[in-house]
mmCIF file of the N, C-alpha and C atoms, coordinates in Angstrom:
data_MODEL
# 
_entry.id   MODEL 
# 
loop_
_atom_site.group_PDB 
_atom_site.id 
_atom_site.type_symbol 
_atom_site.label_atom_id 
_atom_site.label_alt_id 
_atom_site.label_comp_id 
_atom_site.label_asym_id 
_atom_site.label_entity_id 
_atom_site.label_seq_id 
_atom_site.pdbx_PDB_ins_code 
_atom_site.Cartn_x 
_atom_site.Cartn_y 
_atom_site.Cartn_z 
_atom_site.occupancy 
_atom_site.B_iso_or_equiv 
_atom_site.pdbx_formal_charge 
_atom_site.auth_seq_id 
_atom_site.auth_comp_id 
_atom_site.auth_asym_id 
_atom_site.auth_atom_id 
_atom_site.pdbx_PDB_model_num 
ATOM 1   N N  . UNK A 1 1  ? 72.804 49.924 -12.655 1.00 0.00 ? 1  UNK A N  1 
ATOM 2   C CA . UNK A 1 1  ? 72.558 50.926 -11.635 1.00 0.00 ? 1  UNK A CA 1 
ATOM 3   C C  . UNK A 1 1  ? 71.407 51.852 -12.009 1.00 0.00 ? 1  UNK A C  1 
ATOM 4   N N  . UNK A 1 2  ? 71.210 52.048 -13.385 1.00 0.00 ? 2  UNK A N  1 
ATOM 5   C CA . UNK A 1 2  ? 69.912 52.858 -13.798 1.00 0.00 ? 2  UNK A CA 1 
ATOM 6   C C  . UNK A 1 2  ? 68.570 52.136 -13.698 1.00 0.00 ? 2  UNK A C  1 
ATOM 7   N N  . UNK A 1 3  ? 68.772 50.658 -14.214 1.00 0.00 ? 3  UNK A N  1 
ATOM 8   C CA . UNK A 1 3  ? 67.846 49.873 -14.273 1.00 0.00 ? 3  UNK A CA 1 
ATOM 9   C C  . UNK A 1 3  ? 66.001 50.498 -14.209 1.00 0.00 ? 3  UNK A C  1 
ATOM 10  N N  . UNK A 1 4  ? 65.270 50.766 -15.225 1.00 0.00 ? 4  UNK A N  1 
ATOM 11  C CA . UNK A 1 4  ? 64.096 51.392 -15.024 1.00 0.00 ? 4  UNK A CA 1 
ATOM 12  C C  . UNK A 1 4  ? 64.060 52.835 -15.176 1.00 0.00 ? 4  UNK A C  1 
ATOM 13  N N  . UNK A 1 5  ? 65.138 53.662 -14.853 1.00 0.00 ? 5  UNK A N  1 
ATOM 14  C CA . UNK A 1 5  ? 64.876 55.005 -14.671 1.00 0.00 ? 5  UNK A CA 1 
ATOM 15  C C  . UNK A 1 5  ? 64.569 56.009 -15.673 1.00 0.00 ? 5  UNK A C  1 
ATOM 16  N N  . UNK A 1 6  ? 65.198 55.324 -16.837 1.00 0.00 ? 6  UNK A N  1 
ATOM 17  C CA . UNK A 1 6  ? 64.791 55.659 -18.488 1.00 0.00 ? 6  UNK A CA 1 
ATOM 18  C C  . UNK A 1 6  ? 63.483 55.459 -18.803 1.00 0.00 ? 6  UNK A C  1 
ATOM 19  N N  . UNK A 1 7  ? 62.863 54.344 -18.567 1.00 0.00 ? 7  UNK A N  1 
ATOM 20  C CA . UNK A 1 7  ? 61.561 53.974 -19.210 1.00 0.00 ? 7  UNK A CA 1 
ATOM 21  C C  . UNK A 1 7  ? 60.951 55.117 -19.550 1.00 0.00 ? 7  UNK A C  1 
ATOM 22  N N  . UNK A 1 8  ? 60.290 54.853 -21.131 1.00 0.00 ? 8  UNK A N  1 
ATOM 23  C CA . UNK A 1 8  ? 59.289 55.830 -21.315 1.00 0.00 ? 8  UNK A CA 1 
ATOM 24  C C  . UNK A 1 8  ? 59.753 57.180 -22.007 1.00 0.00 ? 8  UNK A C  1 
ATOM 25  N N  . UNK A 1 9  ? 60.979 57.357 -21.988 1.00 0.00 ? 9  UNK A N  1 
ATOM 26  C CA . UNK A 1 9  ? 61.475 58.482 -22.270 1.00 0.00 ? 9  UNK A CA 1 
ATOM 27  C C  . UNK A 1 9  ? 61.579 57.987 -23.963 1.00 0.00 ? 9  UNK A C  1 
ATOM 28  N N  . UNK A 1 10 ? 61.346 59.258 -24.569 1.00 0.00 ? 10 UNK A N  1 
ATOM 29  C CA . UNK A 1 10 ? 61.757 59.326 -26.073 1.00 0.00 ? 10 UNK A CA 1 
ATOM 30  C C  . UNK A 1 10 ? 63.563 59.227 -25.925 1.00 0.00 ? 10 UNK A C  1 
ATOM 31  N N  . UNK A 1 11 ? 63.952 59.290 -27.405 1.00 0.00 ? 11 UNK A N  1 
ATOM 32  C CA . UNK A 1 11 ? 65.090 59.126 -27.642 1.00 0.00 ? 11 UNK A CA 1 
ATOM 33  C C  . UNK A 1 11 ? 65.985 60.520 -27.318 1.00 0.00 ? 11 UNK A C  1 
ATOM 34  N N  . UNK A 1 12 ? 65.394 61.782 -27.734 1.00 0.00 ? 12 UNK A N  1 
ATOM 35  C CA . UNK A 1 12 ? 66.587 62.730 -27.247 1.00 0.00 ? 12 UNK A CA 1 
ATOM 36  C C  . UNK A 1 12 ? 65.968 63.052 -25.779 1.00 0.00 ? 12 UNK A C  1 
ATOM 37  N N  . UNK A 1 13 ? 65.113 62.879 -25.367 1.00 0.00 ? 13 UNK A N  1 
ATOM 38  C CA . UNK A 1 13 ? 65.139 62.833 -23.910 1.00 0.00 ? 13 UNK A CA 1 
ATOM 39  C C  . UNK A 1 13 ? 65.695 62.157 -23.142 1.00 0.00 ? 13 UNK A C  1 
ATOM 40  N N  . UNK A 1 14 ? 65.741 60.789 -23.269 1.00 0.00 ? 14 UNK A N  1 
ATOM 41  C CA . UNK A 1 14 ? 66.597 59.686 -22.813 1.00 0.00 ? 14 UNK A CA 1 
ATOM 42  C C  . UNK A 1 14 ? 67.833 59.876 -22.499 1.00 0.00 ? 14 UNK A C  1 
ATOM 43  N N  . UNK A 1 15 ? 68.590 60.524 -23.843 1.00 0.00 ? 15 UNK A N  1 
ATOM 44  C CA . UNK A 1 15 ? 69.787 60.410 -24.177 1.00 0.00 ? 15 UNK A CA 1 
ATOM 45  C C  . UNK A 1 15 ? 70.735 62.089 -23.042 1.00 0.00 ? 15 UNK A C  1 
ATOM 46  N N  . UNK A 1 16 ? 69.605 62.868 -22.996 1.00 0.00 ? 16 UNK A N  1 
ATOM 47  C CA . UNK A 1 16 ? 70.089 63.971 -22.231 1.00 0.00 ? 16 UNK A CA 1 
ATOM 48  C C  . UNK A 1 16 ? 70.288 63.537 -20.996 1.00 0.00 ? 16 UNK A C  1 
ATOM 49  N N  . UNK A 1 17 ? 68.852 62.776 -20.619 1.00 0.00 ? 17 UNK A N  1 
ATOM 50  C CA . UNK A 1 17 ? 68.515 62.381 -18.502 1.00 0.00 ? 17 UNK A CA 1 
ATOM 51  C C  . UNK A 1 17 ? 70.176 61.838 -18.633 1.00 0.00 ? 17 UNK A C  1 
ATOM 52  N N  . UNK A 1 18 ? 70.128 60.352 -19.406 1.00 0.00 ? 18 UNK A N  1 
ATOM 53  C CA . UNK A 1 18 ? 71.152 59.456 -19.020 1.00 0.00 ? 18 UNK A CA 1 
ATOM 54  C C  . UNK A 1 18 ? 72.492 60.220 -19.200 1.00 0.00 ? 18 UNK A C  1 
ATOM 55  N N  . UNK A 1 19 ? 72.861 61.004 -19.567 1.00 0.00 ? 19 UNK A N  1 
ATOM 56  C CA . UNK A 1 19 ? 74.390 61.888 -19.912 1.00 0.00 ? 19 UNK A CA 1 
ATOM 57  C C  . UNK A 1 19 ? 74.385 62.748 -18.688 1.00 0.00 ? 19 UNK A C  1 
ATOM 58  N N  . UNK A 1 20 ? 72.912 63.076 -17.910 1.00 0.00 ? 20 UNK A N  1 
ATOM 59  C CA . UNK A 1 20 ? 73.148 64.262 -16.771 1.00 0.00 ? 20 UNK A CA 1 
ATOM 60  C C  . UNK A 1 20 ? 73.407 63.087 -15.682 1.00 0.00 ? 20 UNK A C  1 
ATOM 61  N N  . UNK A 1 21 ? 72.497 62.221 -15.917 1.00 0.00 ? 21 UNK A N  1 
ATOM 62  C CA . UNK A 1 21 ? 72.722 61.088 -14.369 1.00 0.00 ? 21 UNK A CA 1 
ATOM 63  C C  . UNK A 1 21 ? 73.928 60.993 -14.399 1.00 0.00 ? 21 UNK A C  1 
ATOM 64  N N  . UNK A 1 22 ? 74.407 60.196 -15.612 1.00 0.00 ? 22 UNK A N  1 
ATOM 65  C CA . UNK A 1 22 ? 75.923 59.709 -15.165 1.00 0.00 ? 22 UNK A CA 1 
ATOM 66  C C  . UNK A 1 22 ? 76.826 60.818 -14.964 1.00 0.00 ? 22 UNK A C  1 
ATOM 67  N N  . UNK A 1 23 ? 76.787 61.981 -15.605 1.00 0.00 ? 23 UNK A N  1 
ATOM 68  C CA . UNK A 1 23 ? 77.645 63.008 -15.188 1.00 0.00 ? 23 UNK A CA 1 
ATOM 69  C C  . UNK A 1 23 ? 77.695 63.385 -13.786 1.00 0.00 ? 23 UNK A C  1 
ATOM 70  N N  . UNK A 1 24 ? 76.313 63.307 -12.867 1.00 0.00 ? 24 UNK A N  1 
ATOM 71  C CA . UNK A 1 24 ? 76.021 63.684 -11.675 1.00 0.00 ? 24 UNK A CA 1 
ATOM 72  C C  . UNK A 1 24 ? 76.232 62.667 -10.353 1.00 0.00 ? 24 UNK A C  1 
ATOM 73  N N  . UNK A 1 25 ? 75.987 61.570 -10.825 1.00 0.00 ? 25 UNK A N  1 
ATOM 74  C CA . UNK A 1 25 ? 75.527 60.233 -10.015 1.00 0.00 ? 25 UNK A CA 1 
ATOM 75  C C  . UNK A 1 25 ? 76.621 59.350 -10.293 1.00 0.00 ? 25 UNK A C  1 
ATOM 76  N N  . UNK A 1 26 ? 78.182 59.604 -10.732 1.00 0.00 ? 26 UNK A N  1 
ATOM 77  C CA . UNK A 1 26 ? 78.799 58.322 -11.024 1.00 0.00 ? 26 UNK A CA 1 
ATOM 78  C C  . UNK A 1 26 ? 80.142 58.853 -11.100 1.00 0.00 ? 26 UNK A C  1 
ATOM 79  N N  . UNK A 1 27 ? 81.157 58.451 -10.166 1.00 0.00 ? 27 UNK A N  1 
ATOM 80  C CA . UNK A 1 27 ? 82.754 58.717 -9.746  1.00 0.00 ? 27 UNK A CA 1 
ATOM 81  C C  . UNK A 1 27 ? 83.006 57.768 -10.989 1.00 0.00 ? 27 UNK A C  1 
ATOM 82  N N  . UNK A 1 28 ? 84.184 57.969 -11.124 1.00 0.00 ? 28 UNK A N  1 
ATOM 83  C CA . UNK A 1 28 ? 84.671 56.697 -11.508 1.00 0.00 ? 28 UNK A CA 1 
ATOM 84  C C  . UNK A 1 28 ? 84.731 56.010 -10.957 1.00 0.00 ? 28 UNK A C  1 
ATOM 85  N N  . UNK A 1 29 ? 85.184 55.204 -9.981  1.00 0.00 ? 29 UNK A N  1 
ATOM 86  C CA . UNK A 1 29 ? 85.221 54.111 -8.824  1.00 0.00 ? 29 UNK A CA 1 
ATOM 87  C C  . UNK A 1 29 ? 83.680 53.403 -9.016  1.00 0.00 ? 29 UNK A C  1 
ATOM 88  N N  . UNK A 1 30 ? 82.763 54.279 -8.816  1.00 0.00 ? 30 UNK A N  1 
ATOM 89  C CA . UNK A 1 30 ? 81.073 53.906 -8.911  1.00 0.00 ? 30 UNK A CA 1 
ATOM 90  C C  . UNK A 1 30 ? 80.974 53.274 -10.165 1.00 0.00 ? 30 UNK A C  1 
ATOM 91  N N  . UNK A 1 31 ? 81.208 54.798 -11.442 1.00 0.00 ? 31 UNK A N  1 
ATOM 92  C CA . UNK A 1 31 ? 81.229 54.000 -12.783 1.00 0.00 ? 31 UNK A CA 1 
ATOM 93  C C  . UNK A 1 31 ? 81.604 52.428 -12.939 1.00 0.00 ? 31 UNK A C  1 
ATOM 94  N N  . UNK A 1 32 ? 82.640 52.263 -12.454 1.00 0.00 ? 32 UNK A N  1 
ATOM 95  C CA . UNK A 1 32 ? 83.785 51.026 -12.779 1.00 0.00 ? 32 UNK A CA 1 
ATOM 96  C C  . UNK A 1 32 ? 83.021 49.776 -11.665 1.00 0.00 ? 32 UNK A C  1 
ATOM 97  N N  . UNK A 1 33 ? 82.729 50.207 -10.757 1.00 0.00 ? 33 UNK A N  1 
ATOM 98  C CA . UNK A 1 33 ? 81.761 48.946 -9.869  1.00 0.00 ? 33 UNK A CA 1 
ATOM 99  C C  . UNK A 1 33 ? 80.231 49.015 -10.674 1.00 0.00 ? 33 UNK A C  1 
ATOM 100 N N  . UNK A 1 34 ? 79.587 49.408 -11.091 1.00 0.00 ? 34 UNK A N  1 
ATOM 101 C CA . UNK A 1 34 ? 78.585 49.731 -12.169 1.00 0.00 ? 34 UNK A CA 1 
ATOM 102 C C  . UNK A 1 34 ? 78.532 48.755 -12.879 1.00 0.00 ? 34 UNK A C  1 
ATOM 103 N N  . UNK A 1 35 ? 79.896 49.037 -13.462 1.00 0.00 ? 35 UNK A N  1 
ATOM 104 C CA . UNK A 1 35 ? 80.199 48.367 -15.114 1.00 0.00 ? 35 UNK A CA 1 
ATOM 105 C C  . UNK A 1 35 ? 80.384 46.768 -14.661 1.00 0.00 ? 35 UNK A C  1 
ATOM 106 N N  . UNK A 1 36 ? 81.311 46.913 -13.851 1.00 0.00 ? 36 UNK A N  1 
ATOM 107 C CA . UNK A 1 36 ? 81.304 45.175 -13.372 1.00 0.00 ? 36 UNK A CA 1 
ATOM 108 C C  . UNK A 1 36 ? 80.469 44.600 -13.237 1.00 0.00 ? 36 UNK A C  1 
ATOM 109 N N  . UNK A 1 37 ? 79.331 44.997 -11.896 1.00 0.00 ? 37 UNK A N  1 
ATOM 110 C CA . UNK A 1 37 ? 77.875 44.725 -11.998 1.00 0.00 ? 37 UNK A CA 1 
ATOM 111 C C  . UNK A 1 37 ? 77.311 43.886 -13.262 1.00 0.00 ? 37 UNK A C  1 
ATOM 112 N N  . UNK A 1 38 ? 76.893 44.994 -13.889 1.00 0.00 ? 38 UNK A N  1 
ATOM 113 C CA . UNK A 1 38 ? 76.573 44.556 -15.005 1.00 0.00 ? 38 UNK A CA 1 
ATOM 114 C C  . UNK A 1 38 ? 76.954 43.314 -16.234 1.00 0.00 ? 38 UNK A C  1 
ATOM 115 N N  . UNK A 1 39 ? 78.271 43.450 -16.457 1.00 0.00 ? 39 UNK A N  1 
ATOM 116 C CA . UNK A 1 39 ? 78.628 42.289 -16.549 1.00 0.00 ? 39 UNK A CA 1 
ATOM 117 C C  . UNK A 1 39 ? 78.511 40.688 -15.770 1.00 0.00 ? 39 UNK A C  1 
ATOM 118 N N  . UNK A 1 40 ? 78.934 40.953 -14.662 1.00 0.00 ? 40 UNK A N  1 
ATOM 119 C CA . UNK A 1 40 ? 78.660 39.881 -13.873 1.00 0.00 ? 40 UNK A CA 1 
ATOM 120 C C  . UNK A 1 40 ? 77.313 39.337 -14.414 1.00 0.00 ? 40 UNK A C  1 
ATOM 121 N N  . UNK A 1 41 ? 76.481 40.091 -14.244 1.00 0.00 ? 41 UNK A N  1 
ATOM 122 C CA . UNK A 1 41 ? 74.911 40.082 -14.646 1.00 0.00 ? 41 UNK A CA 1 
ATOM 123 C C  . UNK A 1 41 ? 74.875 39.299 -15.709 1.00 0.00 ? 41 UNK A C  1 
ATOM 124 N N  . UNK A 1 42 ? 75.221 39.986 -16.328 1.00 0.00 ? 42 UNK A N  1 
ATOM 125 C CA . UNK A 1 42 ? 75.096 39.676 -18.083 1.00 0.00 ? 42 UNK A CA 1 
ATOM 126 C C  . UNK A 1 42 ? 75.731 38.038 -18.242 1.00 0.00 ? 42 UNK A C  1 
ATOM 127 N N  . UNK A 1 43 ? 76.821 38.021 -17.963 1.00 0.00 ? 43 UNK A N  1 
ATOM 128 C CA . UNK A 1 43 ? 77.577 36.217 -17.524 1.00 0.00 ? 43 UNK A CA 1 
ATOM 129 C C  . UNK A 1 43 ? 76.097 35.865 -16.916 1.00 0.00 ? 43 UNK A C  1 
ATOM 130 N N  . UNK A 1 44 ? 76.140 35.552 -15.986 1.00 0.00 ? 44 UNK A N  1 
ATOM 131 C CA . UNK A 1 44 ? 75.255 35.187 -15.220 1.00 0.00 ? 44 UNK A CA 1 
ATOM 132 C C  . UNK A 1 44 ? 73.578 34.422 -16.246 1.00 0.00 ? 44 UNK A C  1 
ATOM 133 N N  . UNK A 1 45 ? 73.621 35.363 -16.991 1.00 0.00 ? 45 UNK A N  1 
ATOM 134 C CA . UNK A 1 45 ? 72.210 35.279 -18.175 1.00 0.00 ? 45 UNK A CA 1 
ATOM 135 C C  . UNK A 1 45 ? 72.873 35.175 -19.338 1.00 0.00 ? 45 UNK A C  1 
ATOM 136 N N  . UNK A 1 46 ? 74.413 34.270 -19.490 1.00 0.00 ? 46 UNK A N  1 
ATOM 137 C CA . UNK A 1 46 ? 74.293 33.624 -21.052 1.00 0.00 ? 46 UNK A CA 1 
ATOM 138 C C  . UNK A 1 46 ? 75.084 34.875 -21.938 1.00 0.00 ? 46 UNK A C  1 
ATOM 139 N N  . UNK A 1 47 ? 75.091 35.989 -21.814 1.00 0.00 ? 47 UNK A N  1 
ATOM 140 C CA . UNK A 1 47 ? 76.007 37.066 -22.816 1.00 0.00 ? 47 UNK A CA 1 
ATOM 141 C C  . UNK A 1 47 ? 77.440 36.869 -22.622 1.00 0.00 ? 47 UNK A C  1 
ATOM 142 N N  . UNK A 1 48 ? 77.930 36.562 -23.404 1.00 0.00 ? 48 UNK A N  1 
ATOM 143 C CA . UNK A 1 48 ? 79.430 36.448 -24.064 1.00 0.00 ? 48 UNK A CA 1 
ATOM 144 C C  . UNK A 1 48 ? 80.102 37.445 -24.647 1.00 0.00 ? 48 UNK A C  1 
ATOM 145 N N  . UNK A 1 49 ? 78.740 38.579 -25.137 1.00 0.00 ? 49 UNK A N  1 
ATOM 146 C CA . UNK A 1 49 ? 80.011 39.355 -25.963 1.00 0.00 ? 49 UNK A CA 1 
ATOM 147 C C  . UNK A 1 49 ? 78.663 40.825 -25.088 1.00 0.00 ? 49 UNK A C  1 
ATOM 148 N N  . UNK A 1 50 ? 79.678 41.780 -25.217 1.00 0.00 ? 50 UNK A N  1 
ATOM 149 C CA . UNK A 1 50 ? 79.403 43.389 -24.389 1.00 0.00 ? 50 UNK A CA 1 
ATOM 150 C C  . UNK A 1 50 ? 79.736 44.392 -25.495 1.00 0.00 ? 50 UNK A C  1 
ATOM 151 N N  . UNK A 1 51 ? 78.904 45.677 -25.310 1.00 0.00 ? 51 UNK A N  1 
ATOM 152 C CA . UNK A 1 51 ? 78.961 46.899 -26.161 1.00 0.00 ? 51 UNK A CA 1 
ATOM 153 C C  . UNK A 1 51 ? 78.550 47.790 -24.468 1.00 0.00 ? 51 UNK A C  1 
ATOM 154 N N  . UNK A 1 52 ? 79.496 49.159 -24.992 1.00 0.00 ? 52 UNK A N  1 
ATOM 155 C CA . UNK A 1 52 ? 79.033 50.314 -24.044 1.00 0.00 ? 52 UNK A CA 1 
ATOM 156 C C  . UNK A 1 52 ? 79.746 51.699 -24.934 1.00 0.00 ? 52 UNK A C  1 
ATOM 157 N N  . UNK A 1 53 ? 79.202 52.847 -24.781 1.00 0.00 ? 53 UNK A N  1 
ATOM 158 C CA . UNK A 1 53 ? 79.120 53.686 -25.580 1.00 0.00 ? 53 UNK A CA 1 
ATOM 159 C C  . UNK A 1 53 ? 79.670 54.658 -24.055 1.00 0.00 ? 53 UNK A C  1 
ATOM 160 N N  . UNK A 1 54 ? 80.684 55.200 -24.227 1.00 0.00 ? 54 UNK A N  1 
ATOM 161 C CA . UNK A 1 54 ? 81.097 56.028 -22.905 1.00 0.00 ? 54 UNK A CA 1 
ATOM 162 C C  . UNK A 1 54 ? 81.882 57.104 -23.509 1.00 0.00 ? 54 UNK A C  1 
ATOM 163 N N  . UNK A 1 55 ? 82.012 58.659 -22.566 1.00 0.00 ? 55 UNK A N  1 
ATOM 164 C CA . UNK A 1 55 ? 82.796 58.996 -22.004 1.00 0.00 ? 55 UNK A CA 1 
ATOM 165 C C  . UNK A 1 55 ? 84.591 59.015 -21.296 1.00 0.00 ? 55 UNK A C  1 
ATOM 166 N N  . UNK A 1 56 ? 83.972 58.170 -20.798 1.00 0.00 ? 56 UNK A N  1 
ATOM 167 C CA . UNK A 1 56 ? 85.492 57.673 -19.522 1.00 0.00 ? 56 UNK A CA 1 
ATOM 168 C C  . UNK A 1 56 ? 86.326 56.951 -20.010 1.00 0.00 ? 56 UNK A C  1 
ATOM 169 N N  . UNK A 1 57 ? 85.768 55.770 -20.877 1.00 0.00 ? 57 UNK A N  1 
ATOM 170 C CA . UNK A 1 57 ? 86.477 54.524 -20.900 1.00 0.00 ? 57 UNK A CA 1 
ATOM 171 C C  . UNK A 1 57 ? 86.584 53.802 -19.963 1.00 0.00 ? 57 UNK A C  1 
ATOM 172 N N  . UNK A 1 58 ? 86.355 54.200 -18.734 1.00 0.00 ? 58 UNK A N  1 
ATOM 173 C CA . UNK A 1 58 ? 85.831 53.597 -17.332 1.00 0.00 ? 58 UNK A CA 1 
ATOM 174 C C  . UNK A 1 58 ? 85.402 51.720 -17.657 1.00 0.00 ? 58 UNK A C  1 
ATOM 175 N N  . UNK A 1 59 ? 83.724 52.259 -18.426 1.00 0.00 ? 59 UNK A N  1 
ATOM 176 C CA . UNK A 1 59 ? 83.078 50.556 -18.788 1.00 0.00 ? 59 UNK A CA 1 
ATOM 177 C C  . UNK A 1 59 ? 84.312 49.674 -19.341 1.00 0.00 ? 59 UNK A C  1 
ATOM 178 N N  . UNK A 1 60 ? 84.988 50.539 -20.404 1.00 0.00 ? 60 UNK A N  1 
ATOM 179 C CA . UNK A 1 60 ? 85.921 49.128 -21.592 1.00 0.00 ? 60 UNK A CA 1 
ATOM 180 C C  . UNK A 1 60 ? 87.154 48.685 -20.675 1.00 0.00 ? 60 UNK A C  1 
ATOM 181 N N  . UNK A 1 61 ? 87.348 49.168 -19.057 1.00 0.00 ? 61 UNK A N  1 
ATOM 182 C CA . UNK A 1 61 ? 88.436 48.704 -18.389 1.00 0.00 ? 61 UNK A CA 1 
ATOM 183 C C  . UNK A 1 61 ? 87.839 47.609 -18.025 1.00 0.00 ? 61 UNK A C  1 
ATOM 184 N N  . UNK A 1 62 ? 86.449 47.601 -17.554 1.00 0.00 ? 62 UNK A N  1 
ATOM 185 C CA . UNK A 1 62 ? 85.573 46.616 -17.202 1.00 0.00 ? 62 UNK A CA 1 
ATOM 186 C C  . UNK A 1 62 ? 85.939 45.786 -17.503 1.00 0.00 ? 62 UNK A C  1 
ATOM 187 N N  . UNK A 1 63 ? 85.691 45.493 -19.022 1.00 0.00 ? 63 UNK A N  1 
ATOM 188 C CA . UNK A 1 63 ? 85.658 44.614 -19.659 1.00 0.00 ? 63 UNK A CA 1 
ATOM 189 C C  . UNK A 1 63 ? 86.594 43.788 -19.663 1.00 0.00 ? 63 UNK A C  1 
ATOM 190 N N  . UNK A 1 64 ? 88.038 44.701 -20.050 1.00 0.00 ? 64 UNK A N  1 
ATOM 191 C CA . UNK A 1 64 ? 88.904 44.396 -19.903 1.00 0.00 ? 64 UNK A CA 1 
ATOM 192 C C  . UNK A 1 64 ? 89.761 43.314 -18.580 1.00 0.00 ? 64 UNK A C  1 
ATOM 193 N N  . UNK A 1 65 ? 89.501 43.703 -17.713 1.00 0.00 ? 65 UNK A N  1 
ATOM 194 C CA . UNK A 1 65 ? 89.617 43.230 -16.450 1.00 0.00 ? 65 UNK A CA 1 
ATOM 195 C C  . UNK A 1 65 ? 88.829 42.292 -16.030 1.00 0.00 ? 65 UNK A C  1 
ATOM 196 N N  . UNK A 1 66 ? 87.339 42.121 -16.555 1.00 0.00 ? 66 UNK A N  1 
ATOM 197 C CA . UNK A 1 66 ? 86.429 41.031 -16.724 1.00 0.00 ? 66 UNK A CA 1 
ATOM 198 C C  . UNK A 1 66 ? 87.415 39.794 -17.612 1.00 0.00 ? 66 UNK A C  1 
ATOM 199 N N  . UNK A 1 67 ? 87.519 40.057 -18.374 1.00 0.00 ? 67 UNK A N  1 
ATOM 200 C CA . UNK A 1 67 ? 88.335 38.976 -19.854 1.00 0.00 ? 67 UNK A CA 1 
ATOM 201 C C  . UNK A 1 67 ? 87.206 38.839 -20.353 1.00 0.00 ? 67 UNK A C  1 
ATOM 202 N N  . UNK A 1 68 ? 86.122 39.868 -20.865 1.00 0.00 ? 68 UNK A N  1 
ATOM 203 C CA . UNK A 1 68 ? 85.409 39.376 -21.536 1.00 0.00 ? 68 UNK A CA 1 
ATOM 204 C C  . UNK A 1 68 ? 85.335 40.178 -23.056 1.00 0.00 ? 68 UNK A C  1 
ATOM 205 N N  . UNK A 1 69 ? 84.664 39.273 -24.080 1.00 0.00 ? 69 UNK A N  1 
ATOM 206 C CA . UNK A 1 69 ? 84.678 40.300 -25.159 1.00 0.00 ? 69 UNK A CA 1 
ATOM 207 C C  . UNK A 1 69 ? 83.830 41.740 -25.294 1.00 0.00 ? 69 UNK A C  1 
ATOM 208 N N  . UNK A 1 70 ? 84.047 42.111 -25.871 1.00 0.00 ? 70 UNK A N  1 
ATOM 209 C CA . UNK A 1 70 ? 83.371 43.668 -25.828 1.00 0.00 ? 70 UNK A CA 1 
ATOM 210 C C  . UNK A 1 70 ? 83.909 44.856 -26.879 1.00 0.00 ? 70 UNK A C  1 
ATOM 211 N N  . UNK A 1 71 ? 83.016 45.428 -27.310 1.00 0.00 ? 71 UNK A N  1 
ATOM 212 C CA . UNK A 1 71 ? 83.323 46.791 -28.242 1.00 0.00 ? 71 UNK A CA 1 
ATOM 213 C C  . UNK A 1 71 ? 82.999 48.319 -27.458 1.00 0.00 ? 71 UNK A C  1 
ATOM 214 N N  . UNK A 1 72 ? 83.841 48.884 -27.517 1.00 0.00 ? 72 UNK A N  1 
ATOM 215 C CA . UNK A 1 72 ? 82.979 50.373 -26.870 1.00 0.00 ? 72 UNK A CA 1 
ATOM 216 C C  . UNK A 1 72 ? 83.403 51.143 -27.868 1.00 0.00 ? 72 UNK A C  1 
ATOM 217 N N  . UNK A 1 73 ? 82.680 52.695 -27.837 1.00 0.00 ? 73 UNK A N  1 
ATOM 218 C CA . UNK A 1 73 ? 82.935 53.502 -28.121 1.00 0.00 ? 73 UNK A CA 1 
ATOM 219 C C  . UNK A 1 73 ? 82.642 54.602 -27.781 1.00 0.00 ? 73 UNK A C  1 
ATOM 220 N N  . UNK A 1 74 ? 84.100 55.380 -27.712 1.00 0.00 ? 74 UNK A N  1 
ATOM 221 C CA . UNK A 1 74 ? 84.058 56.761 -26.525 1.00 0.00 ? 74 UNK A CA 1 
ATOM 222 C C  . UNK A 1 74 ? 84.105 57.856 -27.191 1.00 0.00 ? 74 UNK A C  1 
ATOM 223 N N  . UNK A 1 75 ? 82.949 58.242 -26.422 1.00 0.00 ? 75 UNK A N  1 
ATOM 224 C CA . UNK A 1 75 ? 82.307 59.929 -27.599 1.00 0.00 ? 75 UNK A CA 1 
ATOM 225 C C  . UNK A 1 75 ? 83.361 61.022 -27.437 1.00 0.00 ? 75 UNK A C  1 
# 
Protein backbone atom coordinates (compact mmCIF):
# COMPACT_ATOMS: atom_id res chain seq x y z
CA UNK A 1 0.00 0.00 0.00
CA UNK A 2 3.08 2.39 0.47
CA UNK A 3 4.79 1.08 -2.49
CA UNK A 4 7.27 4.15 -3.63
CA UNK A 5 6.30 6.64 -1.05
CA UNK A 6 9.53 6.15 1.02
CA UNK A 7 11.96 6.43 -1.77
CA UNK A 8 14.80 8.57 -1.14
CA UNK A 9 14.27 9.16 2.34
CA UNK A 10 17.28 8.62 4.76
CA UNK A 11 16.88 6.17 7.49
CA UNK A 12 15.50 8.26 10.50
CA UNK A 13 13.41 10.07 8.13
CA UNK A 14 11.95 7.10 6.63
CA UNK A 15 11.39 5.51 9.74
CA UNK A 16 9.31 8.67 11.26
CA UNK A 17 7.09 9.33 7.58
CA UNK A 18 6.37 5.42 7.70
CA UNK A 19 5.25 5.28 11.69
CA UNK A 20 3.05 8.69 10.94
CA UNK A 21 1.48 7.11 7.62
CA UNK A 22 0.58 4.02 9.19
CA UNK A 23 -0.55 5.64 12.34
CA UNK A 24 -2.73 8.04 10.13
CA UNK A 25 -3.62 6.08 6.93
CA UNK A 26 -4.34 2.48 8.31
CA UNK A 27 -7.53 0.93 10.52
CA UNK A 28 -6.89 -2.20 11.30
CA UNK A 29 -9.26 -3.80 8.85
CA UNK A 30 -7.00 -1.67 6.09
CA UNK A 31 -3.80 -2.75 8.00
CA UNK A 32 -4.92 -6.50 7.80
CA UNK A 33 -6.17 -6.20 3.90
CA UNK A 34 -2.62 -4.44 3.38
CA UNK A 35 -0.86 -7.23 4.91
CA UNK A 36 -2.68 -9.86 2.86
CA UNK A 37 -2.02 -7.92 -0.25
CA UNK A 38 1.23 -8.16 0.17
CA UNK A 39 1.63 -11.50 0.79
CA UNK A 40 -0.48 -12.67 -1.89
CA UNK A 41 2.13 -10.63 -3.82
CA UNK A 42 4.98 -12.00 -2.40
CA UNK A 43 3.46 -15.94 -3.20
CA UNK A 44 2.80 -14.81 -6.37
CA UNK A 45 6.90 -13.86 -6.94
CA UNK A 46 8.37 -17.11 -5.32
CA UNK A 47 8.71 -15.86 -1.29
CA UNK A 48 8.02 -18.60 1.09
CA UNK A 49 9.11 -17.17 4.12
CA UNK A 50 7.80 -13.24 5.51
CA UNK A 51 9.27 -10.73 8.20
CA UNK A 52 7.18 -7.51 9.40
CA UNK A 53 8.19 -5.35 12.23
CA UNK A 54 4.71 -3.88 13.74
CA UNK A 55 2.83 -2.25 16.26
CA UNK A 56 -0.59 -4.11 16.06
CA UNK A 57 0.30 -7.50 15.37
CA UNK A 58 -2.32 -6.88 12.77
CA UNK A 59 0.58 -8.13 9.77
CA UNK A 60 1.58 -11.61 11.99
CA UNK A 61 -2.43 -12.46 11.90
CA UNK A 62 -1.78 -12.17 8.23
CA UNK A 63 0.41 -14.46 8.16
CA UNK A 64 -1.07 -16.51 10.22
CA UNK A 65 -4.28 -16.87 8.40
CA UNK A 66 -2.21 -16.89 5.11
CA UNK A 67 -0.40 -20.42 6.48
CA UNK A 68 2.53 -18.94 5.61
CA UNK A 69 5.91 -18.81 7.35
CA UNK A 70 6.92 -15.63 8.89
CA UNK A 71 8.76 -13.82 11.88
CA UNK A 72 7.51 -10.45 13.25
CA UNK A 73 8.36 -8.32 15.72
CA UNK A 74 6.17 -5.95 17.73
CA UNK A 75 7.76 -2.79 19.05
Amino acid sequence: ALRGFLEGLDFGSWLSVLTRARRECFDRDSLYDSSCAGIDEGLRNGITTFADTTESGVPLQALRDRGVRGIGFIE
